[in-house]
N, C-alpha and C positions, 0 to 999 in steps of 0.2 A: 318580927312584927307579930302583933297579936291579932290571930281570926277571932270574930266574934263569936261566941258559944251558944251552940245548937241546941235545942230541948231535944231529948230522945224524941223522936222518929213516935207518932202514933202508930199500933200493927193493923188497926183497922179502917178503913178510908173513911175520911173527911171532907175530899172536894174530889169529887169526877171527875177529871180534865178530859173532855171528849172521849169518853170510855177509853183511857188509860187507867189500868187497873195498878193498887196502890200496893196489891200483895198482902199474904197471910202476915208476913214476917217483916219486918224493920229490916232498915234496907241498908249497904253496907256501907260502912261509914267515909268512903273516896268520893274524892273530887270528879264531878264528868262537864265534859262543854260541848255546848248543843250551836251547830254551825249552821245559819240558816242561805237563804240565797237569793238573788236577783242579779244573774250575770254577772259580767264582769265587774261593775258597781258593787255588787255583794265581796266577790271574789278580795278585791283589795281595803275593801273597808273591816275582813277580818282577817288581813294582814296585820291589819294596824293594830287590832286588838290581841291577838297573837304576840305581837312588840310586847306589848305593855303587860302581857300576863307574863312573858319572861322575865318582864325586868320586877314585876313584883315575886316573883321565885313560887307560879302558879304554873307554870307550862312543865315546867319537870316532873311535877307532883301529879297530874291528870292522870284518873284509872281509865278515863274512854273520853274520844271523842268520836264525837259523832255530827253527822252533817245529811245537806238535802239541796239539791239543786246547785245553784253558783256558791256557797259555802262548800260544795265537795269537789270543786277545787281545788280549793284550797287547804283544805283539809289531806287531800289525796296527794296535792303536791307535795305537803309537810311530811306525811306517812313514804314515802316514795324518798326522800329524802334524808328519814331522821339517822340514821347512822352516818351523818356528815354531819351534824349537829357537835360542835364540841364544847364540854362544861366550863365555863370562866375561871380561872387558876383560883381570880380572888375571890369569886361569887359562886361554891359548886352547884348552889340551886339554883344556878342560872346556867343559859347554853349563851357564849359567849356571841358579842353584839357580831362578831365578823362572819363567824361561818351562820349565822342567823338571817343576815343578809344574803349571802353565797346561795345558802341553799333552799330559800321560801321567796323571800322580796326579788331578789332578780330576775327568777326564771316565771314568777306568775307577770312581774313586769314586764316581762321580754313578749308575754304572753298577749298583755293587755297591747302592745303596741299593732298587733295582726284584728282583723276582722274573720270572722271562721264561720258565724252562722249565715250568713250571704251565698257563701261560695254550697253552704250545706243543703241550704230549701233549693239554692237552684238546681243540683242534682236531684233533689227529693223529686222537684214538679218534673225536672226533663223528663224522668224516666218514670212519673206518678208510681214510684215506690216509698214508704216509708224506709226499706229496710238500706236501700241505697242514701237517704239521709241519714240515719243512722251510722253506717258505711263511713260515709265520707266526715264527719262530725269526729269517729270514734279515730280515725286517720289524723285527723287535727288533730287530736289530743297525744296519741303515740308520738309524732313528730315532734310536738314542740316540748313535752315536758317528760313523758313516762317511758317511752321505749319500748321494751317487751317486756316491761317488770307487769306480776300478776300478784292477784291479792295473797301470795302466799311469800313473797318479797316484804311482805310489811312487819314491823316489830309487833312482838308479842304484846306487849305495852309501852304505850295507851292500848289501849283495843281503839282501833278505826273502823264507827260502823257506818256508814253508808247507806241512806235507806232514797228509796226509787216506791210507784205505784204501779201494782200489776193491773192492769186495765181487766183480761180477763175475770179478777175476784173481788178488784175492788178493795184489795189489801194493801199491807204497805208489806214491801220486797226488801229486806235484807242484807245488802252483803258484808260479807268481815273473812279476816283469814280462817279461822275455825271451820265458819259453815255459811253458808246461803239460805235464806227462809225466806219461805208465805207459808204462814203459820196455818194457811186452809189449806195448801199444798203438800208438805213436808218438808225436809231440812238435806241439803247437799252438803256433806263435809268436808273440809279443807278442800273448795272450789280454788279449779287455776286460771279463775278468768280473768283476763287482763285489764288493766288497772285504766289503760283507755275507756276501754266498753263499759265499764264499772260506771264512773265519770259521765260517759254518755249518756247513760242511761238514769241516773242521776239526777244529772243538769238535763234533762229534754224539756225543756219549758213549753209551755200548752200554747197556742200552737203549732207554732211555727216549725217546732228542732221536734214535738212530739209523732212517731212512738218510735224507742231503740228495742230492735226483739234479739234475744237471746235465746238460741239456742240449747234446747237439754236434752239430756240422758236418761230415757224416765227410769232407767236399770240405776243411776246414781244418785236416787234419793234415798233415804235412811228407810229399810224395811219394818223398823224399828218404830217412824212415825206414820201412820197411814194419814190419806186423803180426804178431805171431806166431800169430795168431787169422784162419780164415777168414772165419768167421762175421761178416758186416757187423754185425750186430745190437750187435757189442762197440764200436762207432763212434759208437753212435746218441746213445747216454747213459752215463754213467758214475752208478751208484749208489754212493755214496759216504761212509763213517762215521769215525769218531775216528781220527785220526792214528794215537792211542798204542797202537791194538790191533797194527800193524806196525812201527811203533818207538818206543817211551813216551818216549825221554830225545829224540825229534829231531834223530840225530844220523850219520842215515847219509850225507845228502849232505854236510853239513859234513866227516866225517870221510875222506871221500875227499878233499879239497880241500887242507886246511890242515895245519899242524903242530901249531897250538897248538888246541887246544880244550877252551870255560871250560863249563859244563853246570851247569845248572840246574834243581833236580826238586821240582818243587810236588807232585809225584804221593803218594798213599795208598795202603797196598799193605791186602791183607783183615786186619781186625782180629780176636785172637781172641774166640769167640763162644761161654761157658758150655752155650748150649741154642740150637745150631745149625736151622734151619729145617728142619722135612721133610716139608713139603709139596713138590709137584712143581715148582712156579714158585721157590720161594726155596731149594730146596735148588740146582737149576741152576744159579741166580744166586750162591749161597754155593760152587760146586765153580769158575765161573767166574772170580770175585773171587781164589781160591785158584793159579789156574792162572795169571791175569795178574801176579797178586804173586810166584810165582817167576821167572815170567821176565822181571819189570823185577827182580827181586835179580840175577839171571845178567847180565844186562844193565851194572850198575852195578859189578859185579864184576870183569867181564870191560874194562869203560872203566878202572877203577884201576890191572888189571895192567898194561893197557897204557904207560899213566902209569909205571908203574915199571919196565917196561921202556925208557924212552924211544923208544917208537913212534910216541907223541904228546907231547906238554908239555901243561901247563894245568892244570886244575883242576874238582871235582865235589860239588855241596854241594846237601843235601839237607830238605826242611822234614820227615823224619822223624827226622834225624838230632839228635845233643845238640850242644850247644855244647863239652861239653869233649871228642869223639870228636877234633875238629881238636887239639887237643895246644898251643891258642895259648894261654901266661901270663895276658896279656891283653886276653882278647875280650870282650867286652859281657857283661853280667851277665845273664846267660838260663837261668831255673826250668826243669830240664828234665821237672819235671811242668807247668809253663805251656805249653812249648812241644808238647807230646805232646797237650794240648789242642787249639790248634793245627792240626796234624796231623790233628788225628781229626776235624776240620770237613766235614761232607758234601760228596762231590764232587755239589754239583749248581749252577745256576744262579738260585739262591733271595736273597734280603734279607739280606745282614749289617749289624747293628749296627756304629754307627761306631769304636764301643769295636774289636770286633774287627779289625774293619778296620784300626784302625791298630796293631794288634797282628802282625796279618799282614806291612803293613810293615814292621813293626820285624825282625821272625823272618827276612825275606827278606835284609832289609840286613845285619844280624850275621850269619846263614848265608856271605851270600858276603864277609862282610869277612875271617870266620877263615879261609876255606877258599882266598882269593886271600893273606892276609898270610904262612897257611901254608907253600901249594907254590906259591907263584907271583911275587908281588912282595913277595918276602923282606924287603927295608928298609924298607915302608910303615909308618909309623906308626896308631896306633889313632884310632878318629872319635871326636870328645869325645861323643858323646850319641847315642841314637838321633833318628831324624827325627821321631818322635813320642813327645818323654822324659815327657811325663804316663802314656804308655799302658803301657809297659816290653813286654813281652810276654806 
């Protein structure tokens, strides 16, 4: 199939995206996909889209992926697993539909069937420690999906980056097998942190699962990058919470990199609220939700223009979005009061039914099927069915 063709890459910036810097140089010509998050709701809705990039022969081809909260998940899960991926005899650019299920769809399913952040804040409050939430959270994760695999278990490519918030700098936190960064801090190379705590820290969404601290070596940062901080104490530990409070769509490092970038937003922005809270606890948390909802809209805005400037190529599709906003004839048949259901699924880490569950996947797969046959792989044909045609969405 034919991808649509990209105008050379300008070398000099054209659109700001939240001081994401565009680079001296034109950026290099691979595919990256930017995995966003909202629990488990995020988590399976880009399973679905994951489907549908393998079957258009785009999940092979990925130079990085990268992710932020309930997208590093999934992401993590995928990276944890890709050497059990096997290529389709008849389709090489695809990883064949069986072990695609075996090793991504089952085990975040098996995932989605457990509730984990309940059991997590109540150790956090028993014992008013952050670091025994974290604890117990980063326990969930080893159990049920990753083991003692650490980010040095992960395939060289894709690059899996994983970005988190260091509270202390106010930056955004890095991990990938290579190295670990905060660019105000320096760079740890070939980190063997475990791909649990990674995850944890990751996915810590504000408040409730926030902060996961980490542990360091201030002897094992690169002597090579110094600190913009005198203060040793900034070396000692990194406190660390949800990717998406410094970049919701996960897409700053990718977007330094590459040309094309495909973006993926399981994210929920604040819904509106008849009889808003006002008490002091939930009206904060209701100004809060309001304050993060604008600036992933700015955020999403600001990646389209881009797009349409050709700064970038690629593509951006969203689980609050409709099915007919992509403008495709023929996309999946998707209620967009089913879908806004959907959507509005608690960002937490609680038990979904399998109904919904595979509702999610379905939402995820048609989301990115209109939104890649759209702007992106213009002559793709339509998928006969969703991957789960009982559930619809």
């Amino acid at each position: 199939m034919d991808e649509r063709s990209l105008s050379e890459p300008v070398a000099e910036p054209l659109i700001d995206i939240d001081g994401i810097e565009h680079g001296p140089q034109p950026p290099d010509p691979g595919i990256a996909l930017c995995l966003s998050g909202g629990g488990f709701r995020a988590m399976l809705f880009q399973v679905g889209a994951l489907w549908r990039l393998n079957e258009l022969k785009v999940l092979t081809k990925l130079r990085q992926i990268s992710s932020s909260s309930g997208g590093s998940i999934t992401a993590a899960a995928l990276a944890a697993n890709w050497d059990q991926l096997q290529r389709d005899p008849a389709e090489p650019d695809c990883f064949d539909e069986a072990s695609f299920k075996f090793a991504l769809v089952k085990p975040l399913r098996q995932l989605a069937e457990h509730t984990l952040d309940e059991s997590a804040f109540g150790w956090g409050v028993r014992f008013s420690s952050m670091q025994w939430l974290s604890e117990e959270i980063t326990a969930c994760y080893r159990y049920h999906l990753f083991g003692t695999k650490t980010l040095q278990n992960l395939p060289d490519e894709p690059r899996f980056v994983f970005t988190a918030t260091n509270i202390k700098t106010g930056s955004l936190w890095r991990f990938s097998k290579p190295f670990m960064a905060d660019y105000h801090l320096g760079i740890i190379r070939k980190p063997r942190v475990p791909l649990a705590l990674v995850v944890a820290a990751s996915a810590a969404f504000s408040p409730c699962l926030s902060a996961s601290v980490l542990n360091l070596d201030p002897s094992a940062f690169d002597p090579a990058v110094a600190s913009a901080y005198d203060d040793p104490r900034f070396r000692m530990d990194a406190m660390l919470t949800d990717g998406g409070v410094t970049d919701h769509l996960a897409i700053e490092t990718a977007w330094k990199q590459y040309a094309t970038i495909l973006v993926s937003d399981g994210g929920r922005g604040a819904a509106p609220e008849p009889r808003p809270a006002t008490d002091w606890a939930g009206h904060t948390y209701r100004m809060m939700a309001l304050l993060f909802r604008q600036v992933s809209d700015s955020r999403r805005r600001q990646v389209v223009e881009a797009f349409k400037a050709n700064v970038r190529g690629g593509a951006l599709w969203g689980i609050q979005m409709t099915i007919d906003s992509y403008g495709l004839k023929d996309a999946l048949d998707c209620s967009s009061r089913r879908t806004a259901e959907l959507a509005n699924t608690p960002t937490r880490l609680a038990r979904l039914s399998e109904s919904v569950q595979e509702r999610l996947i379905n939402w995820g797969y048609a989301s990115c099927d209109a939104a890649m046959r759209r702007y992106y792989l213009v002559s793709a044909g339509p998928p006969p069915a969703f991957p789960f045609p009982g559930s619809g969405v």
